[in-house]
Backbone of each chain as ProteinMPNN parsed JSONL, in Angstrom:
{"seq_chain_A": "XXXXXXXXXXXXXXXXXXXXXXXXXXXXXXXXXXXXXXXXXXXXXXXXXXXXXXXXXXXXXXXXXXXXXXXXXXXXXXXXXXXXXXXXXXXXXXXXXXXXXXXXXXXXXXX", "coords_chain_A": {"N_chain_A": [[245.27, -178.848, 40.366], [244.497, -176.19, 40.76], [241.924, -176.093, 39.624], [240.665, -178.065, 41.209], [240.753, -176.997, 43.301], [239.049, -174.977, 42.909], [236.404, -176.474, 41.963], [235.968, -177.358, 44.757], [235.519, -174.508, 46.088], [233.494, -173.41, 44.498], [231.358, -175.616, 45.273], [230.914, -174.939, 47.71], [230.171, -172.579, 47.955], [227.435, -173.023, 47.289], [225.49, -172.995, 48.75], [222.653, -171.757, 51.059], [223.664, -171.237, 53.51], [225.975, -171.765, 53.961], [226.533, -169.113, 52.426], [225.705, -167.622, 53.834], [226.953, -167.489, 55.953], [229.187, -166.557, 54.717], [228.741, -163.644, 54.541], [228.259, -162.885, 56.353], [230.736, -163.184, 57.63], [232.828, -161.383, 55.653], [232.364, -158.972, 56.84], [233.746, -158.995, 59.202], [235.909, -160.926, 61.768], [234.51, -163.908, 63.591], [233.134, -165.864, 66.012], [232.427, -169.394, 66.105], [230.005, -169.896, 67.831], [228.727, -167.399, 67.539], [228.588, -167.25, 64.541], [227.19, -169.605, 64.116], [224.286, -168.893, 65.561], [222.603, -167.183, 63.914], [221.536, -168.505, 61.888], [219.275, -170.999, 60.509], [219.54, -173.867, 62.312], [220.676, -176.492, 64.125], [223.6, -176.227, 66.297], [225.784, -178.585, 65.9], [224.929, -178.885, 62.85], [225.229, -176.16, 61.554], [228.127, -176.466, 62.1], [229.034, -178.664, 60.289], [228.383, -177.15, 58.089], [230.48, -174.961, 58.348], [232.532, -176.581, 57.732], [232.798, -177.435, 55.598], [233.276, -175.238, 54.708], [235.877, -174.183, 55.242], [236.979, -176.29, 54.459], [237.542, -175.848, 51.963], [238.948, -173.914, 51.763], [237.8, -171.405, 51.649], [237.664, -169.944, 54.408], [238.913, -169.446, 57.293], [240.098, -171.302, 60.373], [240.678, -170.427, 63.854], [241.56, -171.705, 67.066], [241.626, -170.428, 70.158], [241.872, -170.944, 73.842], [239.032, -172.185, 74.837], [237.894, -171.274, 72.362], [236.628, -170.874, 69.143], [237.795, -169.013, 66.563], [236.25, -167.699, 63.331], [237.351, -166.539, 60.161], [237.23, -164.889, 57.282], [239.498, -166.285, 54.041], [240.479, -164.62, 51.823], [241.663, -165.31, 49.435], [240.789, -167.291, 47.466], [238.25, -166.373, 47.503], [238.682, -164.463, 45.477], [239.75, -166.248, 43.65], [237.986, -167.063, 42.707], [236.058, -165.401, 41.982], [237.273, -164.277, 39.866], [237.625, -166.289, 37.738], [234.716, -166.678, 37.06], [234.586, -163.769, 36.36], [236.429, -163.498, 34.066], [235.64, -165.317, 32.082], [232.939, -163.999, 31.513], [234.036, -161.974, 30.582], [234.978, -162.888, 28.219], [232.72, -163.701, 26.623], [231.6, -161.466, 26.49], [233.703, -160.341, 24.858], [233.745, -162.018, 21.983], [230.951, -161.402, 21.504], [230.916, -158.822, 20.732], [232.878, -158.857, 18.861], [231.101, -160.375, 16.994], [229.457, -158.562, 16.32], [230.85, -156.579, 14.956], [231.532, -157.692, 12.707], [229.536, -158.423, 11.814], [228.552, -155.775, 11.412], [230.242, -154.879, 9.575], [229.478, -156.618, 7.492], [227.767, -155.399, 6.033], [225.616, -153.98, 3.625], [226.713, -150.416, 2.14], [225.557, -148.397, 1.939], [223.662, -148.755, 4.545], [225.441, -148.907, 7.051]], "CA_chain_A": [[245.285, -178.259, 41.719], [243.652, -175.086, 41.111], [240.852, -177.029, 39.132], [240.364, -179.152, 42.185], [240.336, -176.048, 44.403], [237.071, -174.138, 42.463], [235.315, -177.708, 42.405], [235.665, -177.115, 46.096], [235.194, -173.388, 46.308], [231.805, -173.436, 44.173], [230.432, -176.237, 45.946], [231.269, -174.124, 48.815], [229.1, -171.183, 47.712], [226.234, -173.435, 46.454], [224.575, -173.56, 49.398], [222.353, -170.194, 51.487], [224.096, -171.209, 54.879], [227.43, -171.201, 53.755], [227.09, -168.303, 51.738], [225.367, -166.677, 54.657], [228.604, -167.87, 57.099], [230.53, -166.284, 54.282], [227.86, -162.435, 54.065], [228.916, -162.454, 58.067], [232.415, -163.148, 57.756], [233.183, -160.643, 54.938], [231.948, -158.093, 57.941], [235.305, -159.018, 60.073], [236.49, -162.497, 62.237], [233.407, -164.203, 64.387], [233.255, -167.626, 66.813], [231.619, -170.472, 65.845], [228.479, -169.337, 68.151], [228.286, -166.287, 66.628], [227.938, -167.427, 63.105], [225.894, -170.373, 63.832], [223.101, -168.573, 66.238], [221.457, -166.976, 63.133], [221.2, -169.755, 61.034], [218.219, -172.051, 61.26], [219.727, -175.008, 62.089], [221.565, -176.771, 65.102], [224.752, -175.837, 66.052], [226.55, -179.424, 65.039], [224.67, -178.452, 61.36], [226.049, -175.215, 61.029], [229.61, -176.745, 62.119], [229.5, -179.22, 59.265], [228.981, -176.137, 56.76], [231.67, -174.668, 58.185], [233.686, -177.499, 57.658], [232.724, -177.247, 54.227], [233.92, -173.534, 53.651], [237.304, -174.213, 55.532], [237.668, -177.492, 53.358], [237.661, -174.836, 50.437], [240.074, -172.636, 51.668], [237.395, -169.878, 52.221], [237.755, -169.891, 55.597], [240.276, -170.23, 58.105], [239.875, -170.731, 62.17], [241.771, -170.353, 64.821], [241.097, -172.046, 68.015], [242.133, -170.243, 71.309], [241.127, -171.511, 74.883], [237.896, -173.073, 74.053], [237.113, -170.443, 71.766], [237.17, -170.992, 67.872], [237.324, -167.634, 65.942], [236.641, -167.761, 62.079], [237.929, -165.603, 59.249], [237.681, -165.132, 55.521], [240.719, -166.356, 53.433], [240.207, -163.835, 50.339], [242.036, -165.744, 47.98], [239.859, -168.177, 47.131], [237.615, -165.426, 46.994], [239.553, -164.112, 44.701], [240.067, -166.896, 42.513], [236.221, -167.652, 41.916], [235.582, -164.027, 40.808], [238.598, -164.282, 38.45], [237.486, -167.471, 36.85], [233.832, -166.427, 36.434], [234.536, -162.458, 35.109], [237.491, -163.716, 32.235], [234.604, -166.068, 31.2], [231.803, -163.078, 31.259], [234.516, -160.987, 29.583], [235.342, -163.681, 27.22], [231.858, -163.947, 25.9], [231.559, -160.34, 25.958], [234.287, -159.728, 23.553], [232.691, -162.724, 21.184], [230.236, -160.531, 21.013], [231.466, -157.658, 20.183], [233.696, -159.681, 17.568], [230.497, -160.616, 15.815], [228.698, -157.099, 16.402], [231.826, -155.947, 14.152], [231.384, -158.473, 11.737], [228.242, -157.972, 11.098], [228.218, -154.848, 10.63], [231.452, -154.987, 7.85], [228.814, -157.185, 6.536], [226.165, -154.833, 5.803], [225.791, -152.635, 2.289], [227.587, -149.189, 2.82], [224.205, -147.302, 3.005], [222.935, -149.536, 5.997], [226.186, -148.887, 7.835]], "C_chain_A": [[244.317, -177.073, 41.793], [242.42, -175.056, 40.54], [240.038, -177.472, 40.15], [239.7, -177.993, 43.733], [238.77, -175.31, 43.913], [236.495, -175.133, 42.11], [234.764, -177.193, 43.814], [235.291, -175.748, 46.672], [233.508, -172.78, 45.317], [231.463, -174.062, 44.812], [230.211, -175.695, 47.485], [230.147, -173.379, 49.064], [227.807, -171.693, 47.293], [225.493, -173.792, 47.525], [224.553, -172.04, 50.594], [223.351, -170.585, 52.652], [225.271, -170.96, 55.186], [227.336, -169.937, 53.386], [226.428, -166.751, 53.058], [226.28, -166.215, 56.239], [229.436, -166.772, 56.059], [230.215, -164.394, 54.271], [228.727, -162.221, 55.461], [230.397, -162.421, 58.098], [233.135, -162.018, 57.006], [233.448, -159.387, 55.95], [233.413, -158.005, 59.12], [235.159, -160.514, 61.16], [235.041, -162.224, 63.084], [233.836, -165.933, 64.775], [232.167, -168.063, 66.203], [230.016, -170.131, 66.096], [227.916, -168.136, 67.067], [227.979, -166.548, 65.086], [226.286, -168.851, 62.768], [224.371, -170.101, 64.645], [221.854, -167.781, 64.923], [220.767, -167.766, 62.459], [220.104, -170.728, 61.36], [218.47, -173.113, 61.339], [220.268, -175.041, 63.346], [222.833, -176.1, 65.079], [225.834, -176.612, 65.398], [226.314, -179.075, 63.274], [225.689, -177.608, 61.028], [227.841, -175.444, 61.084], [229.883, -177.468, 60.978], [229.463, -177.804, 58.229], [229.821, -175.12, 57.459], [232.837, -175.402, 57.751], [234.232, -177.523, 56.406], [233.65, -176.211, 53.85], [235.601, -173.695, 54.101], [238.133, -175.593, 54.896], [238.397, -176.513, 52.089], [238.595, -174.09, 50.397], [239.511, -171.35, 51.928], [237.162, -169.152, 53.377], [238.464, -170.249, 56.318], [239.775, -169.981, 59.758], [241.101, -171.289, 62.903], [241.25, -170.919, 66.4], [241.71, -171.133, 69.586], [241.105, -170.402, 72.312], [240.067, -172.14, 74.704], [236.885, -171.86, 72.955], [237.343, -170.606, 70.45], [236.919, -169.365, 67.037], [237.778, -168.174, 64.417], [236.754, -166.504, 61.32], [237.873, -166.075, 57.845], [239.122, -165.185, 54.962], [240.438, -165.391, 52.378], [240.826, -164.168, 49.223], [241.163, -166.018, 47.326], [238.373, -167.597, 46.654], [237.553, -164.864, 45.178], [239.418, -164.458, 43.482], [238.751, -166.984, 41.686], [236.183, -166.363, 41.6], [236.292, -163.979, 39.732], [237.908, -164.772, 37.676], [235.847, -166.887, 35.925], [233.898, -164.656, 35.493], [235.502, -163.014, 34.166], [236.337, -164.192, 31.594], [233.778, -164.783, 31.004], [232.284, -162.208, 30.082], [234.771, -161.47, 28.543], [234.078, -163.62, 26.296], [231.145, -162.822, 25.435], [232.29, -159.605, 24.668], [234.098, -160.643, 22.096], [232.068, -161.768, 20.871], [230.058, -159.447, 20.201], [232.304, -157.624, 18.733], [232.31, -159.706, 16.405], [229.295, -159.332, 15.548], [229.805, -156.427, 14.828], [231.615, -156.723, 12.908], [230.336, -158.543, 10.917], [228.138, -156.718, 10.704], [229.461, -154.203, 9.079], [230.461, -155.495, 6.597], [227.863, -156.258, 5.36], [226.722, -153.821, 4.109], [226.154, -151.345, 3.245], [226.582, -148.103, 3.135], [223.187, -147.845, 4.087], [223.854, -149.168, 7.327], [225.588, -147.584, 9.115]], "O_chain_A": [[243.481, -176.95, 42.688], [241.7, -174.098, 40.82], [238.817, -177.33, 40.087], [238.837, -178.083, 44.605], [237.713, -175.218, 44.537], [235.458, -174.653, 41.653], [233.636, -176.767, 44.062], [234.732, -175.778, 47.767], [232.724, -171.887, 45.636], [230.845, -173.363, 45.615], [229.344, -176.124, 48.246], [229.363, -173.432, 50.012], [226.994, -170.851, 46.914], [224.814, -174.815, 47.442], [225.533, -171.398, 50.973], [224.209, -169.711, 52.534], [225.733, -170.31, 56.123], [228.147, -169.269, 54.026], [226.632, -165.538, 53.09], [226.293, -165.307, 57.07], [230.34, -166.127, 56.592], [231.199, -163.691, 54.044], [229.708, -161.482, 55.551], [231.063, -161.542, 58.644], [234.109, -161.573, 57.614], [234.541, -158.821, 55.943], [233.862, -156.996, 59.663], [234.057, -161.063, 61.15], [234.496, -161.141, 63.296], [234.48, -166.8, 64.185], [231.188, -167.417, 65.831], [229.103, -170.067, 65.273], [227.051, -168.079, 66.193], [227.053, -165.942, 64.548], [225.301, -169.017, 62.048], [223.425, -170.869, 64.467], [220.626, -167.822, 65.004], [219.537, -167.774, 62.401], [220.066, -171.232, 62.482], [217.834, -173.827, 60.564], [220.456, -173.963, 63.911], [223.214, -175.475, 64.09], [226.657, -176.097, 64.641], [227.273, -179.008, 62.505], [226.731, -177.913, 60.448], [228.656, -174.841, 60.386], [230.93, -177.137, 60.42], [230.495, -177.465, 57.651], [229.738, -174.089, 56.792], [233.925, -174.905, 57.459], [235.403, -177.588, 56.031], [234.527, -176.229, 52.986], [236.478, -173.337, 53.315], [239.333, -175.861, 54.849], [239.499, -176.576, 51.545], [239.114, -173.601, 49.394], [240.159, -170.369, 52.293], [236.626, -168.046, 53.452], [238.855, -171.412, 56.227], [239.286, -168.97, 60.263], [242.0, -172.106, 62.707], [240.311, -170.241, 66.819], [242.638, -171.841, 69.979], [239.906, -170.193, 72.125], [240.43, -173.149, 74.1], [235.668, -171.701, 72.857], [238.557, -170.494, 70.279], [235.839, -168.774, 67.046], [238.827, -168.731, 64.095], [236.289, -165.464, 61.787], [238.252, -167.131, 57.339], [239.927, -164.314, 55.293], [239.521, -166.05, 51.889], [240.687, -163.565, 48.158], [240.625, -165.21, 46.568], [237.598, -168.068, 45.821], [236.78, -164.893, 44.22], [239.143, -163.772, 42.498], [238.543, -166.978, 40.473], [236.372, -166.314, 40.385], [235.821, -163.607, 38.657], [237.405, -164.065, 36.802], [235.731, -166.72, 34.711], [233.427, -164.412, 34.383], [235.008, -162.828, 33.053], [235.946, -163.6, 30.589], [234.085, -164.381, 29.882], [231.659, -161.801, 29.103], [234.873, -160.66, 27.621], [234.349, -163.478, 25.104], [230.365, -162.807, 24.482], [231.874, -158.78, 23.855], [234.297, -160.013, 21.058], [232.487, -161.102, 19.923], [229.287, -159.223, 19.268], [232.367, -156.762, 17.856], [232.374, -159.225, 15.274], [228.446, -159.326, 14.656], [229.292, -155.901, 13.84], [231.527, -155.983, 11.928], [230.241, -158.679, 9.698], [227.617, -156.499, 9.611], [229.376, -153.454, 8.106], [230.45, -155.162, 5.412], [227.47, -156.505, 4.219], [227.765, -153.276, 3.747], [226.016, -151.19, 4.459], [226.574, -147.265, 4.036], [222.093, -147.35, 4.358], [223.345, -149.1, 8.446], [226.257, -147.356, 10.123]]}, "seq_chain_B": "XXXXXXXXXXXXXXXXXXXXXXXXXXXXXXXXXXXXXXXXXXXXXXXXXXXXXXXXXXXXXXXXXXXXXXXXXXXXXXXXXXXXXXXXXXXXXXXXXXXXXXXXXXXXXXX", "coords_chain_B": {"N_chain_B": [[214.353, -167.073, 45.55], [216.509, -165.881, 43.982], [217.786, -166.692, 45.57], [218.487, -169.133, 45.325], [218.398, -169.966, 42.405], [221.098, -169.005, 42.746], [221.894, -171.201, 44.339], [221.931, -172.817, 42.617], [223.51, -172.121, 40.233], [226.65, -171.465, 41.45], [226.716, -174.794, 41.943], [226.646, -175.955, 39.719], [228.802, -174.889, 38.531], [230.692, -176.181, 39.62], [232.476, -178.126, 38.975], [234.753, -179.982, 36.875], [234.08, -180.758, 34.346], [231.851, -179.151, 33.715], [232.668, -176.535, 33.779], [234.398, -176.474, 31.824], [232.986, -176.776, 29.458], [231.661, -174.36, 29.934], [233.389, -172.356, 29.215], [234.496, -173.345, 26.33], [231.795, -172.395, 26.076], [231.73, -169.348, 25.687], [233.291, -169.0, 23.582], [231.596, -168.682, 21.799], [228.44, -170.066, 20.179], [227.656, -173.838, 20.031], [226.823, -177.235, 19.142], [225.581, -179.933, 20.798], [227.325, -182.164, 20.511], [229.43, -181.463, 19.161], [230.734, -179.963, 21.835], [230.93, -182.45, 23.248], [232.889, -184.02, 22.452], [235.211, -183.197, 23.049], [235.394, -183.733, 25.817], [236.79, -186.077, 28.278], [234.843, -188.283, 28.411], [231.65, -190.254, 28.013], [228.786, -190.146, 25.234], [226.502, -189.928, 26.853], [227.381, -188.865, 29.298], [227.977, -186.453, 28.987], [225.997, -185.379, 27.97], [224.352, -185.356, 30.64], [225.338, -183.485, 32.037], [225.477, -181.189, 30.772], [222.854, -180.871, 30.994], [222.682, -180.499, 33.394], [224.054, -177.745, 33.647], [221.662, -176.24, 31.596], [219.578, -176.435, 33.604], [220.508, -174.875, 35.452], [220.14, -171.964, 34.252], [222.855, -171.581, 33.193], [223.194, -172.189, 30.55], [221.809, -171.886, 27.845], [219.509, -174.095, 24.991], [218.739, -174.757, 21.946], [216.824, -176.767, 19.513], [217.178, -177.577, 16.091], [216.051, -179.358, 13.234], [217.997, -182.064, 13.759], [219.751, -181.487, 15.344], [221.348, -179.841, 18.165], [221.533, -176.705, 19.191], [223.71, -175.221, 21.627], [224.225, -172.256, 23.844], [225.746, -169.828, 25.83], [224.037, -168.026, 28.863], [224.228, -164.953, 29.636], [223.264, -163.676, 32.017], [223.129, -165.321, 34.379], [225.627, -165.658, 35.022], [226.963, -163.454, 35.348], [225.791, -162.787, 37.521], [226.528, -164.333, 39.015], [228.954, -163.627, 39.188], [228.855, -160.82, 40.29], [227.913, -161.489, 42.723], [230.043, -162.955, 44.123], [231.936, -161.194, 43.72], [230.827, -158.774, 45.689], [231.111, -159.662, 47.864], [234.119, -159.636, 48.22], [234.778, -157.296, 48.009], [233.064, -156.116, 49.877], [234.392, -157.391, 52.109], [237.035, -155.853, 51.767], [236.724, -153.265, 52.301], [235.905, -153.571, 54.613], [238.775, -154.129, 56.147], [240.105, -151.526, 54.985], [238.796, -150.284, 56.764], [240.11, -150.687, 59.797], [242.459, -150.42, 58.919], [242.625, -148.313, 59.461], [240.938, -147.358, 61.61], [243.432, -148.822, 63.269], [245.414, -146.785, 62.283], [244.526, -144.353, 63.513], [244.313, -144.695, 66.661], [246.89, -144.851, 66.822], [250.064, -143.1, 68.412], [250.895, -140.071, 68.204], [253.446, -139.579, 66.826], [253.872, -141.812, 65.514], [252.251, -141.498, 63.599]], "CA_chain_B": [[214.084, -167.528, 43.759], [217.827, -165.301, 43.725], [219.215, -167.433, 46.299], [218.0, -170.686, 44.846], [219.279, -170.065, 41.186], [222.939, -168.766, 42.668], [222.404, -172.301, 44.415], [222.408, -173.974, 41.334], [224.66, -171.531, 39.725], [227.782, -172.451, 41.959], [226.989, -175.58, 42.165], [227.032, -176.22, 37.969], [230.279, -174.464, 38.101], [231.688, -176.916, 41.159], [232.277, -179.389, 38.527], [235.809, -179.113, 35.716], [233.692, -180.829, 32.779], [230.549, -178.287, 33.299], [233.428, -175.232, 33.889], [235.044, -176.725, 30.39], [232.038, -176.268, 28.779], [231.348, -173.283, 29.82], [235.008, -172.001, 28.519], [233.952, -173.415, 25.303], [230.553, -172.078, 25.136], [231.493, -168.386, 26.056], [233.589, -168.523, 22.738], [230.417, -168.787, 20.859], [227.348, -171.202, 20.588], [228.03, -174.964, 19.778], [226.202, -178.104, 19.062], [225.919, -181.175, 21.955], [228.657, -183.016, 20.403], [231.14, -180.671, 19.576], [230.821, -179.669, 23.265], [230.872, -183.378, 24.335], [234.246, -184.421, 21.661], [236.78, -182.997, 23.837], [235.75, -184.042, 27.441], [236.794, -187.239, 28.636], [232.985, -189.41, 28.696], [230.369, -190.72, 26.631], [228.23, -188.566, 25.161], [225.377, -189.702, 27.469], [227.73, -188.582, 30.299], [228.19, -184.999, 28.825], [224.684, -184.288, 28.224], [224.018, -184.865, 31.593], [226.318, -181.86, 32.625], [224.716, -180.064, 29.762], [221.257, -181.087, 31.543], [222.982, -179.412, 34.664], [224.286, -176.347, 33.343], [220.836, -175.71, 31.398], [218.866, -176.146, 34.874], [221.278, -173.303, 36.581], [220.481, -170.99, 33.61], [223.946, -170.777, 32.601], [222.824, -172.542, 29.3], [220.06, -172.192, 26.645], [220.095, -175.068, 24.461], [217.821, -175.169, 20.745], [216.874, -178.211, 18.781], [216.579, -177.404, 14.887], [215.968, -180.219, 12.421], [218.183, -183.11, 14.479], [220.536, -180.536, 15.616], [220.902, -178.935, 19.271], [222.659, -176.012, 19.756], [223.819, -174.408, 23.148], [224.299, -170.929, 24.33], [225.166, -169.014, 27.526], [223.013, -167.395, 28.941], [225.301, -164.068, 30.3], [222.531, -163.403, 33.313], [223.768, -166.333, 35.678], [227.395, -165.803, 34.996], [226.874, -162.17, 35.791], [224.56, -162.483, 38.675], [227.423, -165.266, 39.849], [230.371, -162.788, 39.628], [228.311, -160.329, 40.921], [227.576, -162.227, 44.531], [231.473, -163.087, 44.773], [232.783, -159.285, 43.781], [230.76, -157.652, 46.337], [231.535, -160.152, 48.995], [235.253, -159.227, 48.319], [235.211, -155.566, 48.013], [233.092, -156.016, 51.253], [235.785, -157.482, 52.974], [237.863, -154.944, 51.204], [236.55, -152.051, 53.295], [236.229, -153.987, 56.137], [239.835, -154.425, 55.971], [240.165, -150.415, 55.384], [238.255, -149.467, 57.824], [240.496, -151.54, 60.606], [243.632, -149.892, 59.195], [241.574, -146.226, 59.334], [240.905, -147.072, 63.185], [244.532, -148.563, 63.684], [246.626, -145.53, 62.387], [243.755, -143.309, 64.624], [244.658, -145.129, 67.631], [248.533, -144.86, 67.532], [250.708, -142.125, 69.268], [251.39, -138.413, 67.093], [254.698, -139.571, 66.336], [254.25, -142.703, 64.937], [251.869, -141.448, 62.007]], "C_chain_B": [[215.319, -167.021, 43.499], [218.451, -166.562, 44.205], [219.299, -169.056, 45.857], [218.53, -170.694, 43.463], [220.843, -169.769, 41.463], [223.297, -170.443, 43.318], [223.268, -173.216, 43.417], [223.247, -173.329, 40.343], [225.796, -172.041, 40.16], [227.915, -173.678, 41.837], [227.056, -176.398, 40.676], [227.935, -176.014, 38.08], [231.349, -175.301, 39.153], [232.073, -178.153, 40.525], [233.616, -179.513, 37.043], [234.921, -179.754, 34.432], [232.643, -179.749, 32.056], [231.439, -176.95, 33.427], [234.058, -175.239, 32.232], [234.035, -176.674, 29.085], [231.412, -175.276, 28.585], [232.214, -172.231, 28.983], [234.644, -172.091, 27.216], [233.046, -172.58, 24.513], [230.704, -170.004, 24.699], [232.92, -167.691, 24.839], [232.849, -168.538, 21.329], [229.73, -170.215, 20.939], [228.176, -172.733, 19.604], [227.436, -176.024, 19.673], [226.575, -179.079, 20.14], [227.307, -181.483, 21.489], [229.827, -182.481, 19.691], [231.52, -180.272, 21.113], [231.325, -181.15, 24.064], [232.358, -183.743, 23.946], [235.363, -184.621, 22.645], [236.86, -183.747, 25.41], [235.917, -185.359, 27.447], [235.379, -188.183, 29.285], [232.84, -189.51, 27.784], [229.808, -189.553, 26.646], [227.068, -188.93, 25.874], [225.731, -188.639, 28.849], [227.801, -186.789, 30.131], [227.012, -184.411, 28.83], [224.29, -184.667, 29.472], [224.361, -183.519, 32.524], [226.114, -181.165, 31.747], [223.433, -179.984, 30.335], [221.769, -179.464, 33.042], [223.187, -177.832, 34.708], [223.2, -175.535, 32.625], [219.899, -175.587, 32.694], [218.92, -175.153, 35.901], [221.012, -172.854, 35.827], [221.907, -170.383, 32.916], [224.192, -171.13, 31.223], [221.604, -172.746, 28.71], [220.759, -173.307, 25.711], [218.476, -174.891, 23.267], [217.993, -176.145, 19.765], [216.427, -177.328, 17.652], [216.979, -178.558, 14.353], [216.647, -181.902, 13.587], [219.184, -182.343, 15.434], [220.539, -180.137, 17.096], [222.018, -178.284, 19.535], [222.658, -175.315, 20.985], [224.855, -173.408, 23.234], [224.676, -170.542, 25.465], [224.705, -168.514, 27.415], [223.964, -166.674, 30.319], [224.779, -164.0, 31.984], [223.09, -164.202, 34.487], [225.251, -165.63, 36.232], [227.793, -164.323, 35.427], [226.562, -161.978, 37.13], [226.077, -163.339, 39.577], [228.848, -164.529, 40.323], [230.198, -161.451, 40.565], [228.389, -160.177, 42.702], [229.212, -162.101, 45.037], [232.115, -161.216, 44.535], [232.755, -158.431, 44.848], [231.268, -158.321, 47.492], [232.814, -160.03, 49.49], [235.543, -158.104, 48.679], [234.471, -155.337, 49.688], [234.015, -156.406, 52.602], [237.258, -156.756, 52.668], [238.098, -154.054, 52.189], [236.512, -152.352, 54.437], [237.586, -153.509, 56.905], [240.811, -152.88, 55.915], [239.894, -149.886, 56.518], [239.407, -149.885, 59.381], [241.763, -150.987, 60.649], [243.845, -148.613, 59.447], [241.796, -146.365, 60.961], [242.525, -147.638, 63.671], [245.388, -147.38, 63.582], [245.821, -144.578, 63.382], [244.259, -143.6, 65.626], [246.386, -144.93, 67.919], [249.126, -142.91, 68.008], [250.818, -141.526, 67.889], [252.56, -139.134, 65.959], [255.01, -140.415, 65.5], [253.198, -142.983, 63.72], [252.461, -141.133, 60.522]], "O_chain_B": [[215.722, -167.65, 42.52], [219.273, -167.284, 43.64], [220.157, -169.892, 46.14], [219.288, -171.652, 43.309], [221.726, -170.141, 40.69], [224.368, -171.008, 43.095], [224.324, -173.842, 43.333], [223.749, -174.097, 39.522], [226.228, -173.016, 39.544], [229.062, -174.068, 41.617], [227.575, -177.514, 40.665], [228.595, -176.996, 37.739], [232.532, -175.033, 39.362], [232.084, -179.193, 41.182], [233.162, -178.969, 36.036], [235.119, -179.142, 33.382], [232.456, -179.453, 30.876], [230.731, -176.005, 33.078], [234.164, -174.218, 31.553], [234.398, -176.546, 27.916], [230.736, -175.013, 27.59], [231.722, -171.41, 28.209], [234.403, -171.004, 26.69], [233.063, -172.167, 23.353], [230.077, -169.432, 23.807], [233.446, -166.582, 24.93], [233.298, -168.445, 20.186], [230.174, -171.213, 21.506], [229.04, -172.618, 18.736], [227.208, -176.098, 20.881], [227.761, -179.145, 20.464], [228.309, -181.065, 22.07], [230.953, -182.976, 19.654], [232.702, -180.322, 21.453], [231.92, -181.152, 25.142], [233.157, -183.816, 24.881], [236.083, -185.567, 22.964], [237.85, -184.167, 26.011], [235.231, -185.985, 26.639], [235.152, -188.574, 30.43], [233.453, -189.135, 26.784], [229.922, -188.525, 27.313], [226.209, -188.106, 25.56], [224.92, -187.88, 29.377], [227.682, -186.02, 31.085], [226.745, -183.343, 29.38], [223.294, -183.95, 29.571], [223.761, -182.868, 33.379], [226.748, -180.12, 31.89], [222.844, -178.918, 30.154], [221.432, -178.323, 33.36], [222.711, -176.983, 35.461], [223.322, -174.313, 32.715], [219.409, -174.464, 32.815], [218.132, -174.712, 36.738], [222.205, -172.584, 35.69], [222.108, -169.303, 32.361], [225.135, -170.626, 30.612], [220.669, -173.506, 28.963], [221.967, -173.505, 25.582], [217.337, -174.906, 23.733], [219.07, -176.387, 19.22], [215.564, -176.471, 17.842], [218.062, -179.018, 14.715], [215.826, -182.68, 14.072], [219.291, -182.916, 16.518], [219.355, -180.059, 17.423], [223.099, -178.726, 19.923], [221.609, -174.815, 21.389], [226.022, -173.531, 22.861], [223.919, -170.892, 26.371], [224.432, -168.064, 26.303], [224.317, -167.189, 31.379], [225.514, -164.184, 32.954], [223.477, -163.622, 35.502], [225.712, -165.273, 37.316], [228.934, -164.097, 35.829], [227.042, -161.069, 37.808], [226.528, -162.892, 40.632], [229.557, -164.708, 41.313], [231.046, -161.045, 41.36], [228.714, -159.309, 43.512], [229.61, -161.424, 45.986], [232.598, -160.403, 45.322], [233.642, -157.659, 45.215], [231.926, -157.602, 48.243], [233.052, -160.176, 50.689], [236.397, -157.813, 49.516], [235.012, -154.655, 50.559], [234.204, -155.85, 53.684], [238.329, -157.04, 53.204], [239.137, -153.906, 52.833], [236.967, -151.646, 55.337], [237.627, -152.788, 57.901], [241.894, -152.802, 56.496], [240.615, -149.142, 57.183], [239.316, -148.933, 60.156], [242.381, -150.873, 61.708], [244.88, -147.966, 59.607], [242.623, -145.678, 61.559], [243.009, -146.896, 64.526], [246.021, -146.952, 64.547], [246.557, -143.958, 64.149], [245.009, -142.672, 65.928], [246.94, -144.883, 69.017], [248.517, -141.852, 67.846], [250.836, -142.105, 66.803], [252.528, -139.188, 64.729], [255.983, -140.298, 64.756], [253.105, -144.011, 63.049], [251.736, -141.24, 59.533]]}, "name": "protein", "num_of_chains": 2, "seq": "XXXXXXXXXXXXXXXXXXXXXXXXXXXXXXXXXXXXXXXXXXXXXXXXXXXXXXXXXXXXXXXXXXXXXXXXXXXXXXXXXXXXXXXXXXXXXXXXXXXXXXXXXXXXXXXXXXXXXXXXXXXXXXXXXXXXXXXXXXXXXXXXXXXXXXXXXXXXXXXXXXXXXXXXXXXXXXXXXXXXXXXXXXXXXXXXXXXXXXXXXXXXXXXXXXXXXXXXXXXXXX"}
């Protein structure tokens, strides 16, 4: 499940239009127009990559009267920074593991 | 040339065999087929998601004698947590700022 969700929340972010739906949204809630008038593309375009980011969970809308207003979910947010810093920190403390190791290694007047 | 490698950054990591490899790699470097052993494929199928994850930068990969070993390469995986952190903490303050102008706005009594 939560495997299945950061499949869908990277492929999310792997693309400028989304991630430029997602630079605007961070900023506070916006309609449909409003996010897709910067974008260089049609407006049906920019609706499929929204469709995308609210497939993911990183986005949620709300429809009132004929107006759609979207919003960042921040979990999902959330989760993808999690996943990628443990890993950064993971390979950081590797490191550091064999920084130590090596230097146990060394003759005592090199230390 | 940023926004085009975080493309292919996310979109390596939008994938659980190239995320399971990364897990792997970021507890030190590893040869193709210890990397490929565990995932469920052939091993033609793994080095293609080793092809993928060296094309995003989030893997170096060296051939000695018949040998190929693979590396992360921290820069991606940095640059990738990076993009999502600030996009959070920017909707962080957003999110301050909103409860800064609500308590401003209410009556004396009900601060």
């Amino acid at each position: 499940m939560l495997n299945y969700q950061l499949d869908k929340t990277f492929a999310a972010l792997a693309d400028p239009a989304r991630r430029a739906i997602v630079e605007r949204l961070v900023q506070g809630p916006a309609t449909v127009s409003e996010l897709a008038r910067p974008l260089p593309m049609s407006l049906p375009a920019a609706m499929l990559h929204l469709k995308v980011l609210e497939d993911s969970g990183l986005v949620t809308s709300q429809k009132v009267g004929r107006v759609r207003t979207c919003r960042i979910d921040p979990k999902m947010l959330s989760q993808a920074e999690r996943w990628v810093a443990q890993r950064r920190q993971m390979w950081e403390r590797n490191l550091d593991r064999l920084g130590a190791w090596l230097e146990e290694g060394k003759p005592e007047d090199e230390k």
